[in-house]
Each structure stands twice: as C-alpha cells, then as structure tokens.
C-alpha positions as CSV (number, residue, x, y, z in Angstrom):
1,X,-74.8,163.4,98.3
2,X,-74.9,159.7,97.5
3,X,-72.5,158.4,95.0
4,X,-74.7,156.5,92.2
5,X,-73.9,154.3,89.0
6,X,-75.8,153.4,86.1
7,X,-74.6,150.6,83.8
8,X,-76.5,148.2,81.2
9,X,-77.0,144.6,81.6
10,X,-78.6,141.9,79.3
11,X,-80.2,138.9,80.9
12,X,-80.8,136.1,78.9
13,X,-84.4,133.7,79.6
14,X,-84.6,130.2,78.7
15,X,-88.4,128.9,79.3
16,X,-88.4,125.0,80.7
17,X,-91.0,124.1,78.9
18,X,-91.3,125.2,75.2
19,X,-87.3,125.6,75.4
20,X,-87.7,129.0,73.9
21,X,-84.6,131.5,74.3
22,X,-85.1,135.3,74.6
23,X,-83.1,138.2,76.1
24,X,-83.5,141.8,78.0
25,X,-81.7,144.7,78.1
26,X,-82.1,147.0,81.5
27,X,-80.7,149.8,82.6
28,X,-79.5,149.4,85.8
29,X,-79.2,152.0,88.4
30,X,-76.8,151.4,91.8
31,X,-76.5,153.7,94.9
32,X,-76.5,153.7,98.6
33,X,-79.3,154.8,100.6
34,X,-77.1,156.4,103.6
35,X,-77.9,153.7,106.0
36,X,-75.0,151.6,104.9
37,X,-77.5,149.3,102.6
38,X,-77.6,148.9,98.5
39,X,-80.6,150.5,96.1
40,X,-80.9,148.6,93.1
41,X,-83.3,150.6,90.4
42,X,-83.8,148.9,87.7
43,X,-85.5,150.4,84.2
44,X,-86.5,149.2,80.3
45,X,-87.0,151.2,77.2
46,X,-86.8,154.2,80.0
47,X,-89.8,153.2,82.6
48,X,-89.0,151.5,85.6
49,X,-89.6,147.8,86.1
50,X,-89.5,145.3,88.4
51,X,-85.8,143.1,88.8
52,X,-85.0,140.8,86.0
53,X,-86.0,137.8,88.0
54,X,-89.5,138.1,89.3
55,X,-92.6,137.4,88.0
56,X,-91.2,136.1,84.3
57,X,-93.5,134.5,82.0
58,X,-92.4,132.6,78.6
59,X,-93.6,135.3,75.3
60,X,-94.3,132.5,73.2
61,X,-95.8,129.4,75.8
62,X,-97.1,132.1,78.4
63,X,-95.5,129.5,81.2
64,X,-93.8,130.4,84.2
65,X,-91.3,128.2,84.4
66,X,-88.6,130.5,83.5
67,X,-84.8,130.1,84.0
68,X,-82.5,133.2,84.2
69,X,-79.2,134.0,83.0
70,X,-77.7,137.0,84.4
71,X,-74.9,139.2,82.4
72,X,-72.1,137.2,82.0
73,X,-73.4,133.5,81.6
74,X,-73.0,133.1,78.4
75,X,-69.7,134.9,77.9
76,X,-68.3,132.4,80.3
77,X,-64.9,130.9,78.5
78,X,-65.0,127.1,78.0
79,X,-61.9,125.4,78.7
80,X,-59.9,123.5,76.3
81,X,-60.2,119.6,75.8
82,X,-56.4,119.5,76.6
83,X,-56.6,120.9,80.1
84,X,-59.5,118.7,81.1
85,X,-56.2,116.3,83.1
86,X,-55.1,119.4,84.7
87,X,-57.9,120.3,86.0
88,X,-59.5,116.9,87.2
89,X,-55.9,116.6,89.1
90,X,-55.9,119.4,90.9
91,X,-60.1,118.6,91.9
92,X,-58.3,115.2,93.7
93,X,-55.7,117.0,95.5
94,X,-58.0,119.6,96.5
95,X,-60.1,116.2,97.9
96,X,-56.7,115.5,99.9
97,X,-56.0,119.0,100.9
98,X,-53.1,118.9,99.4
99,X,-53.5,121.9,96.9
C-alpha cells in the first residue's frame, strides 16, 4: 500500500499583457509510485486537470503570456522599513564571507 496525501492549493495568475489577476483552487493529490519517484495528481471542481502551470491562457485577453504564482506567494511577509540596514549589512559580509 502506498502512503498518499491530498491537500488544497490556490495558485494565483497574473496575465503580461492585459495585467489581469485571477486565481485557482486544486485539489492536489501526492503519493509515491513504488519505484522511489513522486505522483503528483492534480484535480478542479472534482475532474482531473492538467498541473497549474501548463497551457494557461488569460480569461479576459485570451493571451498566453501568463505568469504563475504558486501557494504561498502572496502570503510572503514583507519586512519592515527599519530592518532594511540589517539586512543590507549582513548581504556585504556575506560578499566577504565573513557571515
């Protein structure tokens, strides 16, 4: 028996060339196929689909040039105005390998 996981994941769409925003919900299915390798199922609205990142078109422009944002993106914290020092100090002495 294989061990499997299903979880949910939202991908947010941004099309290059009308600028228009849009997102996806997916259900997302995970297991192993007993050769040491990853299957990655995903589904919408319960039918199976094709991954999150091929063959995207823009809903209201009908272009391709689609950019993807997987889970998480836009959660991503921004960092306070305040630490902006710390942080560019500690990119130079990474530069000198001294952090």
């Amino acid at each position: 028996m294989h061990e499997s996981m299903i979880s949910r994941e939202t991908w947010k769409y941004e099309c290059l060339g009308c600028l228009h925003e849009w997102q996806e919900e997916f259900e997302v299915g995970r297991s192993s196929d007993g050769h040491g390798g990853d299957v990655v199922v995903y589904s919408r609205m319960g039918q199976r689909c094709i991954s999150p990142w091929a063959e995207l078109f823009c809903p209201r422009c009908g272009g391709y040039d689609v950019k993807t944002l997987p889970t998480g993106w836009a959660e991503v914290a921004v960092l306070p105005r305040h630490r902006y020092a710390e942080l560019e100090m500690i990119f130079r002495l990474r530069r000198l390998h001294a952090y």
